[in-house]
Steps between C-alpha positions, in 0.01 A plus 500: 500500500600252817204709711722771576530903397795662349596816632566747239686803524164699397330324878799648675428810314174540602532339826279209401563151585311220273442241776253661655341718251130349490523438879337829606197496257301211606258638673462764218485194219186333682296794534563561128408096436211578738378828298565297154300190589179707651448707186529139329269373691292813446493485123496129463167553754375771221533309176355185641194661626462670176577152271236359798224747397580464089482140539207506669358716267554272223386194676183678607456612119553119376204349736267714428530499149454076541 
């Protein structure tokens, strides 16, 4: 609330402070992202090749049957 971070007796406790918790991880967050949106990439790659090749299939089946 108001853009600011309690302190709490359990941060003293464990020699935390809140304000700068996530400051440290950046780097660590995008190569996650980075990991996360190549094998999305990947797979979406993979199914649309497949639906590619089914729908193909089915188009090819429909003109030569006409």
């Amino acid at each position: 609330m108001f853009r600011w971070h309690p302190r709490l007796p359990i941060d003293a406790y464990l020699g935390t402070t809140p304000g700068n918790a996530g400051e440290a991880c950046h780097s660590a967050y995008i190569s996650k992202l980075q990991e996360r949106l190549k094998f999305a990439y990947r797979v979406n790659g993979e199914c649309a090749k497949k639906r590619a090749t089914q729908n193909k299939a089915l188009y090819d089946s429909e003109v030569k049957e006409n």
